[in-house]
py3Dmol code that shows the C-alpha trace and the ligand (Angstrom):
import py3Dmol

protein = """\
ATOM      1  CA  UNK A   1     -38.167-163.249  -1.324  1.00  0.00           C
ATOM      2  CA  UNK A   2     -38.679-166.735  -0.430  1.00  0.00           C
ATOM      3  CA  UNK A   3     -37.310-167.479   2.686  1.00  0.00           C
ATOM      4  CA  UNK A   4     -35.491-171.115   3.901  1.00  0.00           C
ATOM      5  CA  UNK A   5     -37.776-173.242   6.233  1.00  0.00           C
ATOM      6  CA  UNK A   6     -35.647-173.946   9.058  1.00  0.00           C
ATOM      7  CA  UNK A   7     -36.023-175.961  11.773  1.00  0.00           C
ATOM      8  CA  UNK A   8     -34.027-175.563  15.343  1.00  0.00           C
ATOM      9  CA  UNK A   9     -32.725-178.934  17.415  1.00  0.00           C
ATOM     10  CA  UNK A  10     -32.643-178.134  20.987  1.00  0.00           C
ATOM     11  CA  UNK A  11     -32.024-180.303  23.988  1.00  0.00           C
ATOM     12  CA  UNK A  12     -32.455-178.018  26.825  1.00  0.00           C
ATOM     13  CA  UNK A  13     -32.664-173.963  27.540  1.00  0.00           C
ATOM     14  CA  UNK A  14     -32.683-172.744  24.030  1.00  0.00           C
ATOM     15  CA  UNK A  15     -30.726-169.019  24.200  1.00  0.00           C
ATOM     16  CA  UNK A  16     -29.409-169.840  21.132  1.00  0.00           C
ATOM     17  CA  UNK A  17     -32.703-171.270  19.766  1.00  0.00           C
ATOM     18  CA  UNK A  18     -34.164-167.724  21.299  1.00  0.00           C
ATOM     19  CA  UNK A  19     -31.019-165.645  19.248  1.00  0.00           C
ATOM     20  CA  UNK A  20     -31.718-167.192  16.047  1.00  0.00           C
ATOM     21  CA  UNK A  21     -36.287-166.789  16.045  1.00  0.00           C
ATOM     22  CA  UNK A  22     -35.327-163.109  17.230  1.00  0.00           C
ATOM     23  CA  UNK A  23     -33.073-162.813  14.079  1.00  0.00           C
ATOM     24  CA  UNK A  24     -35.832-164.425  11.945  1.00  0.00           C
ATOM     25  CA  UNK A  25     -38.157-162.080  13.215  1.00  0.00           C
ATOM     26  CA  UNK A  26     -36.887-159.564  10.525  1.00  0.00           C
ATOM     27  CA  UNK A  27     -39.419-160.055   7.331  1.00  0.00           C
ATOM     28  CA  UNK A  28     -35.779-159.184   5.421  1.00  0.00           C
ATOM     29  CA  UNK A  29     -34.489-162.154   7.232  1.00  0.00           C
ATOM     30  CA  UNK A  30     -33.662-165.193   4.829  1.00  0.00           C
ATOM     31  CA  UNK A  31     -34.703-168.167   7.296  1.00  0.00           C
ATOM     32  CA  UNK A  32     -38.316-168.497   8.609  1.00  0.00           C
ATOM     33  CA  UNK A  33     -38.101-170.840  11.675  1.00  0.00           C
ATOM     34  CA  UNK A  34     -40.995-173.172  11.126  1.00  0.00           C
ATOM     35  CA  UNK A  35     -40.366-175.377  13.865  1.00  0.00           C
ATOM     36  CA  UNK A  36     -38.348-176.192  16.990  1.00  0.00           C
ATOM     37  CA  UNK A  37     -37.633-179.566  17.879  1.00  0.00           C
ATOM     38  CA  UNK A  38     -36.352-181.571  21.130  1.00  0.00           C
ATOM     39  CA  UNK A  39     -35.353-184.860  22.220  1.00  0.00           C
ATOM     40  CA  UNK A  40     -35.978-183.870  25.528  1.00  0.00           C
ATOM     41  CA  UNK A  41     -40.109-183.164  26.803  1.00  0.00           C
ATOM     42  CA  UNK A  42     -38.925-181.238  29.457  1.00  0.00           C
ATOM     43  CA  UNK A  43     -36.374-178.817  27.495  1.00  0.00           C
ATOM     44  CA  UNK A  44     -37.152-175.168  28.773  1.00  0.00           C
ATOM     45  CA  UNK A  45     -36.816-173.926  25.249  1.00  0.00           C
ATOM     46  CA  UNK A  46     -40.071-175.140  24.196  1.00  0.00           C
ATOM     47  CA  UNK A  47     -41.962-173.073  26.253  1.00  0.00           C
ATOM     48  CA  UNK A  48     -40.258-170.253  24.843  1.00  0.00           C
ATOM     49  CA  UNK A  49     -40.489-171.548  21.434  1.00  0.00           C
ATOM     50  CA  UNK A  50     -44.394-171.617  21.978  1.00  0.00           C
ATOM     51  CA  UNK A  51     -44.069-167.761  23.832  1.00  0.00           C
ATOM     52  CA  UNK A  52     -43.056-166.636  19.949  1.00  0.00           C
ATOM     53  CA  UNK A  53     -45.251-168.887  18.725  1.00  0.00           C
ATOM     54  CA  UNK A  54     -43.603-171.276  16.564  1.00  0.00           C
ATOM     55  CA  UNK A  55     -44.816-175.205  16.073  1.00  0.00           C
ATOM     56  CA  UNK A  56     -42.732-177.049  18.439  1.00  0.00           C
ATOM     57  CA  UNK A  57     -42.035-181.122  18.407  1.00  0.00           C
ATOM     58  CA  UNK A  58     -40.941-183.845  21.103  1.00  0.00           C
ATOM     59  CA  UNK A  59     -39.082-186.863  19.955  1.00  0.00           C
ATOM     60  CA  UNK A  60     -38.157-188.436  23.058  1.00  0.00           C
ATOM     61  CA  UNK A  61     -34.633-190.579  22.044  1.00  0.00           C
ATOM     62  CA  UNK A  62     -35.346-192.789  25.310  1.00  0.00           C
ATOM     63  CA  UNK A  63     -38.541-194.099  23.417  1.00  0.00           C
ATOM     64  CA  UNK A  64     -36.327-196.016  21.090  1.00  0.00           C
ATOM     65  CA  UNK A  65     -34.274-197.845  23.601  1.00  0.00           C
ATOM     66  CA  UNK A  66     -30.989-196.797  22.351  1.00  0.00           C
ATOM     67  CA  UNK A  67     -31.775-196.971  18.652  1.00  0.00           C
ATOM     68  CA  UNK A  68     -30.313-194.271  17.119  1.00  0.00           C
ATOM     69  CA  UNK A  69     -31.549-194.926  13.466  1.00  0.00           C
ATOM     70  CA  UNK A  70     -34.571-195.162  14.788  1.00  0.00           C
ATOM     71  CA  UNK A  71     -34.832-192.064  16.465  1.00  0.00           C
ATOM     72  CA  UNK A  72     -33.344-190.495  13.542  1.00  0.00           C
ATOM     73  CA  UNK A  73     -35.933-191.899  11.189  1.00  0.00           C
ATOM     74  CA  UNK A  74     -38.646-190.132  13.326  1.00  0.00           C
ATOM     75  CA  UNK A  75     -36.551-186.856  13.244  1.00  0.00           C
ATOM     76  CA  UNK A  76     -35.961-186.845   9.911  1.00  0.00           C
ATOM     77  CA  UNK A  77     -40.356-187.261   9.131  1.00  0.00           C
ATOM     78  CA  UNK A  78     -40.994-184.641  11.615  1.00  0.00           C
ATOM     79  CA  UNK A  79     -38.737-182.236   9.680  1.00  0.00           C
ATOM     80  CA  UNK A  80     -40.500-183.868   6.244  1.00  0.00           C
ATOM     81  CA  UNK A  81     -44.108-183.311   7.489  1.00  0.00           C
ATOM     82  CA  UNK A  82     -43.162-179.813   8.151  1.00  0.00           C
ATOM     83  CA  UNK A  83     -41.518-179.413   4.914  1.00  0.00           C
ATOM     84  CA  UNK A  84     -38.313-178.105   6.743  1.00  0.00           C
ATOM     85  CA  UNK A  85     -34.992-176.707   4.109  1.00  0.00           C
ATOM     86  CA  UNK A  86     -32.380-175.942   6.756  1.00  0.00           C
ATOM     87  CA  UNK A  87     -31.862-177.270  10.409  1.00  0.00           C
ATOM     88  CA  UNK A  88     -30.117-175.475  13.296  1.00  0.00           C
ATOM     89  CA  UNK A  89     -28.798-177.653  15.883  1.00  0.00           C
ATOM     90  CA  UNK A  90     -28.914-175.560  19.000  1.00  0.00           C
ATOM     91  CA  UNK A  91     -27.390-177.204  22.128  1.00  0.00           C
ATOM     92  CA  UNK A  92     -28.769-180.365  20.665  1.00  0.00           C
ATOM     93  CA  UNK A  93     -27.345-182.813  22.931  1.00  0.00           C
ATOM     94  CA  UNK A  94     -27.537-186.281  20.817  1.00  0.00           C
ATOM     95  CA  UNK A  95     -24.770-187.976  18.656  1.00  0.00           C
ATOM     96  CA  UNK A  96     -25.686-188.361  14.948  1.00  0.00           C
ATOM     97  CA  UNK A  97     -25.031-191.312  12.884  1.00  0.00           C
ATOM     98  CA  UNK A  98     -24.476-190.879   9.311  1.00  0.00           C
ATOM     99  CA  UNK A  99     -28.563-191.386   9.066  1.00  0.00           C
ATOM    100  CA  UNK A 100     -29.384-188.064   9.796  1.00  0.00           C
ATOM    101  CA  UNK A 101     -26.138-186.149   9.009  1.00  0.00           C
ATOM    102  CA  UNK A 102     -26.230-188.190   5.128  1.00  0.00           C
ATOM    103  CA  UNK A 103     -29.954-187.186   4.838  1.00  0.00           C
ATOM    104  CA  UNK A 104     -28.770-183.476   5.727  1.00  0.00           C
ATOM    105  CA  UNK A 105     -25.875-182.852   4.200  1.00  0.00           C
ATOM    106  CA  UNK A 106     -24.845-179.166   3.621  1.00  0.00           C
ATOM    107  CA  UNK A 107     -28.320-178.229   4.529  1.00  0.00           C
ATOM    108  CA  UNK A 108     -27.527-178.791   8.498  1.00  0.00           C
ATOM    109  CA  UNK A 109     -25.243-176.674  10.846  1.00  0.00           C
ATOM    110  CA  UNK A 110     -24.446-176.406  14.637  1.00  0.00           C
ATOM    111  CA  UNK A 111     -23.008-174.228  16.843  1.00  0.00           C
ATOM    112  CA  UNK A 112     -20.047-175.242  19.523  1.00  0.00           C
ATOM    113  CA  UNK A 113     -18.702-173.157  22.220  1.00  0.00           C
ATOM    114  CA  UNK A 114     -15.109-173.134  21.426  1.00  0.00           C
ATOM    115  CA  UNK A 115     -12.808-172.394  18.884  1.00  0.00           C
ATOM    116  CA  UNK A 116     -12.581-175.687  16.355  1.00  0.00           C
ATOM    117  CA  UNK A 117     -10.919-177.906  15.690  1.00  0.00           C
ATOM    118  CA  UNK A 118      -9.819-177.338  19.412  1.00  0.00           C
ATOM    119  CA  UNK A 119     -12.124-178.855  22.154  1.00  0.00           C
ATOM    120  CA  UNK A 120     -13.865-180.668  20.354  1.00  0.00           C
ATOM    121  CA  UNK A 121     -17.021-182.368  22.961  1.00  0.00           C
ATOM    122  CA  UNK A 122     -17.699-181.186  26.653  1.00  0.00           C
ATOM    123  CA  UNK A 123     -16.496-179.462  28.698  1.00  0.00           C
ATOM    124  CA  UNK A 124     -15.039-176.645  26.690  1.00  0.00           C
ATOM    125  CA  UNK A 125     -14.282-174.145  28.781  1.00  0.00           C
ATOM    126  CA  UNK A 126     -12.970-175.841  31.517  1.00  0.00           C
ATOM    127  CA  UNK A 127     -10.198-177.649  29.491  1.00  0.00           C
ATOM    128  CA  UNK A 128      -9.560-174.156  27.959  1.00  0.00           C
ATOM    129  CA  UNK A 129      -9.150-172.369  31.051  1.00  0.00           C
ATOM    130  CA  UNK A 130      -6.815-175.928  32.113  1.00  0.00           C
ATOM    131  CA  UNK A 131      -4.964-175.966  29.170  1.00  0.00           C
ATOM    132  CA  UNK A 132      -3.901-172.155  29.104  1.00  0.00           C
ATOM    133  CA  UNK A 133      -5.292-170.716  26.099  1.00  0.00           C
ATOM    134  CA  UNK A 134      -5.511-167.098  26.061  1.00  0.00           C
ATOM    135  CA  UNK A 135      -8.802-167.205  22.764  1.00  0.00           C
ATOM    136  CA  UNK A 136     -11.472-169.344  23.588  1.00  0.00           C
ATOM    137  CA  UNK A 137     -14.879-168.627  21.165  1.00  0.00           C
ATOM    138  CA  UNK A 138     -17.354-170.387  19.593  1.00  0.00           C
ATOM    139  CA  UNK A 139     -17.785-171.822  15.846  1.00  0.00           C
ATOM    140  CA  UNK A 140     -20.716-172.815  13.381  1.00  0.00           C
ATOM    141  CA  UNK A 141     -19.997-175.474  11.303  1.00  0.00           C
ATOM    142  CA  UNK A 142     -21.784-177.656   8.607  1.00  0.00           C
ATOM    143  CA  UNK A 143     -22.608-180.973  10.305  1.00  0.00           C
ATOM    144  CA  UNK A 144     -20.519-184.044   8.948  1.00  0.00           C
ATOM    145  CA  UNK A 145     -20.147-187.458  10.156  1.00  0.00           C
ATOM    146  CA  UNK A 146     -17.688-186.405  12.870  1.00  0.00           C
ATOM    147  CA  UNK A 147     -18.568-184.851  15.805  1.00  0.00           C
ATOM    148  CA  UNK A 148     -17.969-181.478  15.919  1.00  0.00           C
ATOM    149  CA  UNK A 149     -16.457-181.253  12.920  1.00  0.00           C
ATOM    150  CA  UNK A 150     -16.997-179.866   9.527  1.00  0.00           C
ATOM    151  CA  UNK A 151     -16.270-176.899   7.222  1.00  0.00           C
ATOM    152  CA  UNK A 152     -16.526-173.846   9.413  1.00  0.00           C
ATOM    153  CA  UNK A 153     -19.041-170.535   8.561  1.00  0.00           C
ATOM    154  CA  UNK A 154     -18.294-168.419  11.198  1.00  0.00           C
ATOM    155  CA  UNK A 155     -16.201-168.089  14.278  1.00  0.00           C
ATOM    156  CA  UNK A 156     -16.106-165.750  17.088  1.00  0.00           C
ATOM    157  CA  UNK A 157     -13.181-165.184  19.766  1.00  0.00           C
ATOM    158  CA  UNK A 158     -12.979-163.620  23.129  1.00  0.00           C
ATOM    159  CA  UNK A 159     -10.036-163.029  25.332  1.00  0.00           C
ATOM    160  CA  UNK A 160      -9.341-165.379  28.677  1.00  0.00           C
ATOM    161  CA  UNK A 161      -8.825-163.582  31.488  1.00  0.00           C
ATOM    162  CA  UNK A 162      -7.218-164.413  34.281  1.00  0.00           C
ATOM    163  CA  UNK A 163     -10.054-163.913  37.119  1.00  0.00           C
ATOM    164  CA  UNK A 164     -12.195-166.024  34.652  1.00  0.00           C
ATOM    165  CA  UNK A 165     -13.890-169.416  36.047  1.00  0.00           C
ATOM    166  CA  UNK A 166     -15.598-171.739  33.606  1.00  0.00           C
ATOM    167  CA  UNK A 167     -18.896-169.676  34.543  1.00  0.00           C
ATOM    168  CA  UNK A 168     -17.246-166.409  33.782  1.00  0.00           C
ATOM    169  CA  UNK A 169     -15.792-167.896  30.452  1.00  0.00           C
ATOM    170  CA  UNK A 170     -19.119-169.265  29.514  1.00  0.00           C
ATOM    171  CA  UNK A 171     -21.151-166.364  29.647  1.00  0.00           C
ATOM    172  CA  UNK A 172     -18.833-164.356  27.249  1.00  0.00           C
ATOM    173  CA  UNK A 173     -18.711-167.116  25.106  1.00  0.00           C
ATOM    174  CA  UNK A 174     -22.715-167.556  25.373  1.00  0.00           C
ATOM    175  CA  UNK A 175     -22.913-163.732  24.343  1.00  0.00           C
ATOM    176  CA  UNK A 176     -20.206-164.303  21.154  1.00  0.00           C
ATOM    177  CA  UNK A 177     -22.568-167.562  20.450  1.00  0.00           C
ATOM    178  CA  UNK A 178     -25.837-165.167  20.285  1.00  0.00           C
ATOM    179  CA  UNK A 179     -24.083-163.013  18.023  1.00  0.00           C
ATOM    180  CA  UNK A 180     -22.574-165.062  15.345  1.00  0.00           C
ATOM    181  CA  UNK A 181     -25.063-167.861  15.439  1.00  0.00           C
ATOM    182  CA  UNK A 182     -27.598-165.610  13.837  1.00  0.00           C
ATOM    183  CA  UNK A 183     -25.006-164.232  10.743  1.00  0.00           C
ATOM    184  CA  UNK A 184     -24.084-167.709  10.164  1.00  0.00           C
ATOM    185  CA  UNK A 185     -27.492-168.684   9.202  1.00  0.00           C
ATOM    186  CA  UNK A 186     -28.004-165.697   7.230  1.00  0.00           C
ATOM    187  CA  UNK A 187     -25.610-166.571   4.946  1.00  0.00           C
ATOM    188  CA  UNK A 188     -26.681-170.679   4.561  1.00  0.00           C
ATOM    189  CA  UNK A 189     -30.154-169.696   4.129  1.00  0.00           C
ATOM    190  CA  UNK A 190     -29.190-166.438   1.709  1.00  0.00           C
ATOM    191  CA  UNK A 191     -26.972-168.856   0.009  1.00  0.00           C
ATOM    192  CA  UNK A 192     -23.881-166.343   0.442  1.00  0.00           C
ATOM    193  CA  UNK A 193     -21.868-169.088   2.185  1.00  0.00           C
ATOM    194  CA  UNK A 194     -20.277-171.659  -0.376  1.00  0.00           C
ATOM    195  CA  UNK A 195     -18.392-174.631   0.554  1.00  0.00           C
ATOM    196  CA  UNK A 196     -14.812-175.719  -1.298  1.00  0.00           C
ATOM    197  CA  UNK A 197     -13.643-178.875   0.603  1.00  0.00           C
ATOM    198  CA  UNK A 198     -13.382-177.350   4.392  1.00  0.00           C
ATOM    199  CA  UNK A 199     -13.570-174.265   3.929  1.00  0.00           C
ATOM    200  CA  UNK A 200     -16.172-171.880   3.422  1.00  0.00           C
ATOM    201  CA  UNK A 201     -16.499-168.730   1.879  1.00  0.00           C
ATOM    202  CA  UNK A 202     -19.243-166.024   1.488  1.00  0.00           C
ATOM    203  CA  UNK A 203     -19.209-163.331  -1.726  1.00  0.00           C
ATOM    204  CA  UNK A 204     -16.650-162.132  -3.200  1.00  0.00           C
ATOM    205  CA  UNK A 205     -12.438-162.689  -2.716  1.00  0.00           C
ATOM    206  CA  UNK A 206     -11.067-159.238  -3.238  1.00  0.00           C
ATOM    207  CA  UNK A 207     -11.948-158.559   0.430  1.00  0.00           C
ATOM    208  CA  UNK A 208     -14.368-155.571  -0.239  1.00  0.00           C
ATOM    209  CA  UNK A 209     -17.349-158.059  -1.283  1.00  0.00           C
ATOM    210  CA  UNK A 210     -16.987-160.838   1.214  1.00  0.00           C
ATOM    211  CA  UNK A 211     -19.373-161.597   3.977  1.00  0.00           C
ATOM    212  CA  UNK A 212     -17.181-161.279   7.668  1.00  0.00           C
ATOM    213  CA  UNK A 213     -16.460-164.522   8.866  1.00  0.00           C
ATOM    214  CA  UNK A 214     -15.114-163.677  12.565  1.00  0.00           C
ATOM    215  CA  UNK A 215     -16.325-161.830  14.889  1.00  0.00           C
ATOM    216  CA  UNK A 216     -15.626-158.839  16.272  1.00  0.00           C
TER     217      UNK A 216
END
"""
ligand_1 = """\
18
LIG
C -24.452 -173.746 23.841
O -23.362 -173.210 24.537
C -23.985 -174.558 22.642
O -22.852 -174.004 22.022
C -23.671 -175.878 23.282
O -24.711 -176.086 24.193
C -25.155 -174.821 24.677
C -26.650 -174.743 24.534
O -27.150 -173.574 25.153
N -23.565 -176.934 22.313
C -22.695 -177.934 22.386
O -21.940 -178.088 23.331
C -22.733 -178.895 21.217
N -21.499 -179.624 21.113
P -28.546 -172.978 24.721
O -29.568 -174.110 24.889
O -28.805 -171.881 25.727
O -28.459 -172.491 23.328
"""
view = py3Dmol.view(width=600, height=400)
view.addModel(protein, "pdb")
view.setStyle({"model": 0}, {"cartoon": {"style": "trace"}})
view.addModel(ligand_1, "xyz")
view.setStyle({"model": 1}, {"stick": {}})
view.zoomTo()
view.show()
């Protein structure tokens, strides 16, 4: 089995970078990840990266004095020279223009802790906890021009309790993230997941043969 060359965008600690090389670790597993990438030099998850051994990359975005093509452009050859298939973005913390997203379209996903298209940008779980929702979760998407935004793979929910705080709320969430993160990319880099206009399905529709899409 020839597995997908996948790359991993990551802007700072990396536990879902850390999830998905775990996952990989499996010879059975249909990614490889062949490199990890951050705009950030200081980004904690490269040092873990490097612990397992994987080729990691700095493209610093404050090189290029707020030119976002142009940070793009260097992205995108990175991933080229290290003839990269899929990427992961992982807590990558940079708006895309259509550059990158154009160039890696259907063949790029992300993960965002909460349940889309609700909350979409920062601060998730404190506007969940303010606005009263009793599911909060986490999606993976395919990356279009919008920001978070896209036809959804996977999504996983967890309950809001009462005594939660946006650090209480976070770490379940960060838990549900480490779990579906993983099956999401199993199924791009398999080729089980299929997109039809925003949605997306994975194997067969009788319910027997289909791939779970939530989690638990
Ligand atoms: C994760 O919670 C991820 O969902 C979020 O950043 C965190 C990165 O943590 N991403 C976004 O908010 C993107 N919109 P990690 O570095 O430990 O994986």
């Amino acid at each position: 089995m020839s597995r997908r060359r996948t790359a991993i965008l990551i802007s700072g600690r990396g536990t879902n970078m850390s999830a998905l090389i775990s996952a990989a670790m499996d010879p059975g597993f249909p990614a490889e990840i062949a490199l990890v990438l951050s705009n950030r030099p200081d980004a904690k998850g490269l040092e873990r990266a490097a612990e397992f051994g994987i080729a990691t990359a700095v493209v610093d975005h404050t090189d290029f004095a707020g030119d976002r093509q142009a940070f793009e452009r260097q992205v995108d050859a990175a991933l080229k020279d290290h003839r990269i298939e899929l990427v992961a973005l992982a807590g990558f913390m940079r708006i895309l223009t259509p550059f990158l997203v154009n160039a890696w379209s259907n063949r790029m996903i992300n993960i965002h802790p909460a349940l889309l298209p609700a909350f979409k940008g920062l601060a998730t779980h404190e506007r969940a906890l303010e606005e009263g929702v009793k599911l909060h979760g986490a999606t993976v998407h395919y990356v279009s021009a919008e920001m978070d935004d896209g036809p959804i793979i996977v999504q996983g929910a967890v309950p809001v309790l009462d005594t939660d705080t946006p650090e209480t709320l976070a770490a379940r969430v960060l838990d549900v993230e480490h779990r579906i993160y993983p099956k999401a990319l199993e199924l791009v880099a398999s080729g089980k997941a299929r997109i039809s206009g925003a949605r997306v399905t994975a194997g067969g529709n009788d319910g027997e043969t289909a791939e779970p899409l939530i989690w638990p």
